[in-house]
C-alpha positions in Angstrom: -25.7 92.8 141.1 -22.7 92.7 139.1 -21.3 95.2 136.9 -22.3 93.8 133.7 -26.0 93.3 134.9 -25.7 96.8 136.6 -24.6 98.6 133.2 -26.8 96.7 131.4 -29.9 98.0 133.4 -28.5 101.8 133.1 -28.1 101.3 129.7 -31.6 99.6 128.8 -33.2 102.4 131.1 -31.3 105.4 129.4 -32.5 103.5 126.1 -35.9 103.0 126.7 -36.3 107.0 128.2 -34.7 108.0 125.2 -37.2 106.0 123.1 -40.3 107.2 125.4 -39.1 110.9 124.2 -39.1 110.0 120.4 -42.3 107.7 120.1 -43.9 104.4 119.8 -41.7 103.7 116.3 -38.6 104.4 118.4 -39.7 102.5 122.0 -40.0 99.0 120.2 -37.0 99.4 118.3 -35.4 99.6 121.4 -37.1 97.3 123.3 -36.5 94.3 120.6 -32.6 95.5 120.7 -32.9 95.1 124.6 -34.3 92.0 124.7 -32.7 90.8 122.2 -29.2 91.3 123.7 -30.3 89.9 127.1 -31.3 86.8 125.7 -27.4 86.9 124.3 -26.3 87.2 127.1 -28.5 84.8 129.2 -27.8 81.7 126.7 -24.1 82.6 127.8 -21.9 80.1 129.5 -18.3 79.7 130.2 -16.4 78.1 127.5 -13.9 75.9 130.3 -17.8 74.9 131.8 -18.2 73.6 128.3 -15.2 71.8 127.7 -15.5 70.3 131.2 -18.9 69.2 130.3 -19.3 65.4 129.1 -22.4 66.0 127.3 -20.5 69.1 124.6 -20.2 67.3 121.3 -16.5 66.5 120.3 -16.7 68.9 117.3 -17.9 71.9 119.0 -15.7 71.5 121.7 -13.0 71.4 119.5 -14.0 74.5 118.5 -14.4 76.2 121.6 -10.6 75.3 122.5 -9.8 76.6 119.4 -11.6 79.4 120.3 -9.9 79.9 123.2 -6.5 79.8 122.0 -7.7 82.9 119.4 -8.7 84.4 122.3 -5.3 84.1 124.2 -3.3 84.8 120.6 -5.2 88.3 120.1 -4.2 89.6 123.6 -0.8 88.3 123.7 0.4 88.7 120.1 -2.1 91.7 118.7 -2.5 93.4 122.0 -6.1 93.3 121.9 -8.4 94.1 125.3 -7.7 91.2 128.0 -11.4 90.6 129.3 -13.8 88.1 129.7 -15.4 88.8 126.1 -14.8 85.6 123.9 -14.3 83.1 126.8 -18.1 82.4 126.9 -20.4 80.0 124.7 -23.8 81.5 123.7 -26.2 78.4 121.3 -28.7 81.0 119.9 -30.8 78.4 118.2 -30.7 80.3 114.7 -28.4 81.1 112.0 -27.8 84.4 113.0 -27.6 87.1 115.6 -29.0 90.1 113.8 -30.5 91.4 110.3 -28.9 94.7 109.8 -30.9 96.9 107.4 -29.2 99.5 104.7 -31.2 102.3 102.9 -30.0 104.7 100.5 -31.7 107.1 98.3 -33.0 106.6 94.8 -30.5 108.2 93.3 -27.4 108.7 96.4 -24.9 105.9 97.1 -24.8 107.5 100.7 -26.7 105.2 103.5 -29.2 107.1 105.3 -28.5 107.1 109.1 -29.6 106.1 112.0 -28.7 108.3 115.6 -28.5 107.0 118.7 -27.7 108.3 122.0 -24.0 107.8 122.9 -23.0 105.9 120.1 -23.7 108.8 117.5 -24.9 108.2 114.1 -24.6 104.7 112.3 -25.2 103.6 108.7 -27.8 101.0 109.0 -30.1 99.6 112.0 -29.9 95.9 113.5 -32.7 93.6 114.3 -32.5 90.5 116.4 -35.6 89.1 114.4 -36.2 88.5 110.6 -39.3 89.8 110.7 -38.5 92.7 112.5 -35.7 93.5 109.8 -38.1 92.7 106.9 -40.7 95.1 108.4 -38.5 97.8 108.5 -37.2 97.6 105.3 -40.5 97.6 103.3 -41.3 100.7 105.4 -38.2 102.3 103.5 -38.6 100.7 100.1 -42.3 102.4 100.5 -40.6 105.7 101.0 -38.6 105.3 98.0 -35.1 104.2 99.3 -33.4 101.3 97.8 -32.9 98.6 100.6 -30.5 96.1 101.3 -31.2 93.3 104.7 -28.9 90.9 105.6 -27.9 88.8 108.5 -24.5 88.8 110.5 -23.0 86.9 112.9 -21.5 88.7 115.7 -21.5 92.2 117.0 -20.2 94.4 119.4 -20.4 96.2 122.7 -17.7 97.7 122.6 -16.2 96.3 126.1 -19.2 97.2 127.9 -20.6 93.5 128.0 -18.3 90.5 127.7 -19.6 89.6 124.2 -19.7 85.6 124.1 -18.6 83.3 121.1 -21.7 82.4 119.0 -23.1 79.0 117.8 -24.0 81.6 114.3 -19.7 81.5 113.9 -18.2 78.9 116.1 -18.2 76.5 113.5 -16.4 78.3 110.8 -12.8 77.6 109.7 -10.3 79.0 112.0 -8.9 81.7 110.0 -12.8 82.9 109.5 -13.5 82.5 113.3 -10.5 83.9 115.0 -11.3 86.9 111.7 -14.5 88.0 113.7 -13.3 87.6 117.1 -10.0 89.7 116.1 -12.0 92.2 114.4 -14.9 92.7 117.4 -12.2 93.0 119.7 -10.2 96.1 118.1 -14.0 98.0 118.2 -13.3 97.9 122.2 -10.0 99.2 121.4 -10.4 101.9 119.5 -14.4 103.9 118.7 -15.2 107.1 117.6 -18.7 108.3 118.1 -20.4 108.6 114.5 -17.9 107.7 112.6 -18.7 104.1 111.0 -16.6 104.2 108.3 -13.5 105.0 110.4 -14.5 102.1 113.0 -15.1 99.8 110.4 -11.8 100.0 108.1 -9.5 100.1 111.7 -11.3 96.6 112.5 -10.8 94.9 109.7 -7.0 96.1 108.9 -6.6 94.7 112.8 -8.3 91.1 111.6 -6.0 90.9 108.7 -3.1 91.7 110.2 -4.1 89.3 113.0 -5.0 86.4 111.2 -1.9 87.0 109.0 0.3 86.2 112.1 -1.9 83.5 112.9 -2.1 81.5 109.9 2.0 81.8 110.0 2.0 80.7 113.7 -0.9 78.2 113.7 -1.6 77.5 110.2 -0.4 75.0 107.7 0.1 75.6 103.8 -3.5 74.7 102.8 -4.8 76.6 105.3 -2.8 79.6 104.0 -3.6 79.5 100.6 -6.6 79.3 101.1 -6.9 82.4 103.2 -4.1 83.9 100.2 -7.0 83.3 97.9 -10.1 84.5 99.8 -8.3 87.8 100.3 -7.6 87.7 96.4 -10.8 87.6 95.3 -12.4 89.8 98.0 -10.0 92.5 97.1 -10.8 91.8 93.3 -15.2 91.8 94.3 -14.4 95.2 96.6 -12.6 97.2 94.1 -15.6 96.0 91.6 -17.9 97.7 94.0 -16.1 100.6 94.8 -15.2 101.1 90.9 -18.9 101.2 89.8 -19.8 103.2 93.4 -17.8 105.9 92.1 -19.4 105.8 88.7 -22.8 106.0 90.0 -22.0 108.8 92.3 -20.5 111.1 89.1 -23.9 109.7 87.6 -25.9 111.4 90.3 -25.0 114.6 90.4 -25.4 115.1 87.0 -28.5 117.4 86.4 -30.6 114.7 83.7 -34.4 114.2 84.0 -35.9 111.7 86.1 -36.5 109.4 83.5 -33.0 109.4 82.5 -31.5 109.1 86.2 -33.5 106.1 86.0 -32.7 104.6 83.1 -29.1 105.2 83.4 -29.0 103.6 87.3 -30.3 100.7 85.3 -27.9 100.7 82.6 -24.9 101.0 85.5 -25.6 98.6 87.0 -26.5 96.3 84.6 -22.9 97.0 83.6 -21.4 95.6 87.1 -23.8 92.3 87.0 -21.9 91.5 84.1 -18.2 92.5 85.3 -19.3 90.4 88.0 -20.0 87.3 85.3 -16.9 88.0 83.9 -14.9 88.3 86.9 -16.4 85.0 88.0 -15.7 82.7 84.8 -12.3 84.5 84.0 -10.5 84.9 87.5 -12.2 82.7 90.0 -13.0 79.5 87.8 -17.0 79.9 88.5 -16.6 80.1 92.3 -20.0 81.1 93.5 -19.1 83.3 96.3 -20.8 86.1 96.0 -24.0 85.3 93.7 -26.6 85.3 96.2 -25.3 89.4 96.3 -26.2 90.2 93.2 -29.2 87.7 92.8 -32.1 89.8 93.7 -30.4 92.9 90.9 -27.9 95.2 93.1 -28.7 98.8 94.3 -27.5 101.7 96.2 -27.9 100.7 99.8 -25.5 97.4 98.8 -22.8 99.7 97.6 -23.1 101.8 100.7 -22.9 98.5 102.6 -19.4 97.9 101.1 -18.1 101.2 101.3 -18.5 101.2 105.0 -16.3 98.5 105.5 -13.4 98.8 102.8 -12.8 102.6 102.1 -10.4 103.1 104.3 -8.8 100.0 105.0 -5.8 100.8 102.9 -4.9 104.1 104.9 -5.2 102.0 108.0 -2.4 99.1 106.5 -0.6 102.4 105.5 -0.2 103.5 108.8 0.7 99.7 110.1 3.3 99.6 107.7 4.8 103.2 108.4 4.7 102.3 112.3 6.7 99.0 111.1 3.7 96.4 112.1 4.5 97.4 115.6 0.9 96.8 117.0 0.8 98.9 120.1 2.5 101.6 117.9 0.3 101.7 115.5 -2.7 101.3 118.3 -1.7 104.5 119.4 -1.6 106.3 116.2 -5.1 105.3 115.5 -6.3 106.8 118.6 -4.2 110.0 118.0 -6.4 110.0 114.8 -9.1 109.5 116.4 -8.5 112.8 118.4 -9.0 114.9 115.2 -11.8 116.2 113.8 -13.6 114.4 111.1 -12.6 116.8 108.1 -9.3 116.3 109.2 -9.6 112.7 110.3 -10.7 112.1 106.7 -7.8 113.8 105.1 -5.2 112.5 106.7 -6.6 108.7 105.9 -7.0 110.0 102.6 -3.2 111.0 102.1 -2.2 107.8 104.1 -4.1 105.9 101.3 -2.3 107.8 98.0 0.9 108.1 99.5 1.7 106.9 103.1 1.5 110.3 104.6 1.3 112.0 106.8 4.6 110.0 108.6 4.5 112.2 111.9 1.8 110.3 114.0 3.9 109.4 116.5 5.6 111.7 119.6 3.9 114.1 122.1 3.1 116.8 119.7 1.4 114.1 117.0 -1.9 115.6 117.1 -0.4 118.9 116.0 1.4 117.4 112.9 -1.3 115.1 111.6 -3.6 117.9 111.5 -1.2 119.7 109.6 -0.8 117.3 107.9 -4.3 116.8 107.1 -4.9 120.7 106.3 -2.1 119.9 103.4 -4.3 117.1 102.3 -7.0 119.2 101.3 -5.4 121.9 99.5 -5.7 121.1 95.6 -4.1 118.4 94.0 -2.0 120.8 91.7 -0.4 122.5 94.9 0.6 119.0 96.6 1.7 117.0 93.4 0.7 116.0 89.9 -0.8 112.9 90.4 -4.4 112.3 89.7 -6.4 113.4 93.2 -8.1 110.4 94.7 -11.2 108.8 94.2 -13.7 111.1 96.7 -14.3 109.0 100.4 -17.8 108.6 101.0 -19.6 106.2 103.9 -19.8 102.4 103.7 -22.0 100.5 106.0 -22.2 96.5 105.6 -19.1 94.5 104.5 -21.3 92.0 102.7 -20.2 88.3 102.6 -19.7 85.7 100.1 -22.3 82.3 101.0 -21.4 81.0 104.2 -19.3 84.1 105.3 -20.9 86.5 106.9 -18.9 90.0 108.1 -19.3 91.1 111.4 -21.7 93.5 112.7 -21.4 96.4 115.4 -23.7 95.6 118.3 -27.2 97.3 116.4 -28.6 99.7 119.1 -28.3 102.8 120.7 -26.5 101.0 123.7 -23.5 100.9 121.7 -21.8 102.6 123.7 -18.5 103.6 123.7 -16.2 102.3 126.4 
């Protein structure tokens, strides 16, 4: 048996005993996620079998070489894991691989989690069938938490499988393909156990970093300014969300009748619908991108979804920039963060985000200063400077895409495991 098919079985054993122990809910969860991934896996065949193949269409295997060359780029030039994920072809027959499922509370903006064995604790939980992700979410609406499904295109297993290219993302432009397989890639790289916000924001500063040096090695001026733009105005929809995130969150905690709390969600985020309009007309010239997001009226568990994905990104391009975009560098400050608890894991992102500190995350004793560093963090605003304190972390989950461009999604079981 080979290793893949060996870990797989431990896994999909230690998974199902696990979901024996917690109950019939639990035991199908984890048998859909099971079967679900071995049917990934069995569709799976080597991408040189495909382009050697007479019968691959010209356009997908023009793809598939391109995927290949992204594959090559992000070990070479990021100094992402050299393995055999992303040198397979997997045609799922569907348009995508999972439905992930966010809840939050009525009134919270934090997602309710989900614990698994190994992995830890994650912000949402991944079906490989509508239905499935349907069902569970009307079980959660039904016990009052605001929901928010979605499909995705690609996950990961963190290195233990050698995840395979997907006919859900194959065929999207190249700066949006070799996006997800840069991003999947840096979640074998770098994992912390319950942690999603922190795995999250270190992937997707890695994809823009990486597809920055691609588009300037393999792209042309369109291409560019196209990616320029899509970057523009998905900065401009995330600080939308994260502005009114933080608004709701002040909302909450203030002590008003239910009634009120009510009425006031309402009135918030009726507010943001029409930012959004405006945004749309003024900025973006009635591009579309994000409608179908707010189209069914937007709640707590979509905000969450955002959070997840964005919060902390600009510590991690801090800490890029303070390492001088040296990837292996920065690689290894990442993990020395990593190391840290998360109190102090939080605070030292934090004060990477307001200021670029703390600077010492590099040498043998680097563990020692970031921590001290991070300890600084939290002391009171007055006592570190007189600039306004920043907005208050809090967990995202989903990193929810415009039509047509959906974010990538960790691999949605308790066999997530870290490598």
């Amino acid at each position: 048996m080979s290793r893949r098919g060996a870990l797989f079985l431990v896994a999909a054993c230690a998974a199902l005993v696990v979901a024996a122990i917690g109950g019939c809910a639990t035991f199908s969860y984890y048998g859909q996620a099971v079967l679900g991934h071995l049917d990934v896996m069995n569709r799976a065949r080597p991408i040189e079998a495909q382009l050697a193949d007479g019968a691959t269409p010209p356009e997908l295997r023009a793809k598939l070489a391109r995927a290949l060359e992204i594959r090559e780029f992000a070990t070479r030039e990021l100094g992402l894991p050299d393995n055999g994920s992303y040198r397979a072809y997997a045609d799922l027959e569907r348009p995508y691989v999972v439905w992930n499922v966010f809840a939050a509370p009525e009134f919270s903006v934090e997602p309710r989690e989900s614990c698994f064995p190994v992995v830890g604790c994650v912000s949402y939980r991944g079906y490989y069938g509508q239905v499935d992700a349907d069902a569970f979410a009307a079980g959660q609406r039904a016990e009052g938490y605001d929901v928010f499904v979605y499909g995705v295109p690609a996950y990961s297993t963190l290195g233990w499988f050698d995840d395979p290219v997907l006919s859900t993302f194959v065929r999207y432009p190249d700066a949006e393909l070799a996006r997800l397989v840069f991003h999947e890639l840096a979640h074998q790289l770098v994992y912390v156990k319950g942690d999603t916000m922190f795995n999250e924001s270190f992937a997707v500063a890695v994809e823009e970093e990486g597809v920055r040096r691609w588009l300037a090695r393999h792209g042309d001026e369109r291409e560019r300014a196209a990616y320029a733009q899509q970057r523009e105005r998905r900065a401009q929809f995330v600080e939308l969300v994260l502005r009114y995130r933080g608004r709701l969150e002040a909302f909450y905690r203030e002590p008003l009748p239910v009634d009120e709390r009510k009425a006031g969600k309402a009135r918030l985020f009726a507010e943001m619908a029409a930012d959004y309009r405006t945004l749309k007309a003024e900025r973006w010239g009635g591009w579309p991108g994000y409608d179908r997001w707010f189209e069914r009226g937007v709640n707590n568990a979509q905000l969450a979804s955002v959070a997840t994905y964005e919060e902390r990104v600009p510590a991690f391009r801090a800490l890029l920039a303070q390492e001088g975009g040296d990837m292996a560098r920065f690689y290894g400050a990442v993990k020395r963060l990593a190391q840290l608890d998360q109190g102090a894991r939080d605070a030292a992102l934090a004060a990477l985000a307001r200021d670029g500190t703390p600077a010492a995350t590099t040498g043998p004793d680097a563990p020692r200063r970031v921590a001290a560093g991070a300890r600084r963090a939290r002391r009171p605003a007055a006592r570190r400077s007189r600039r306004a304190p920043p907005c208050s972390p809090a967990p995202r989950s989903c990193r929810p895409p415009p039509d047509r461009r959906a974010a990538p999604r960790r691999f949605p079981t308790g066999m997530r495991t870290k490598r």
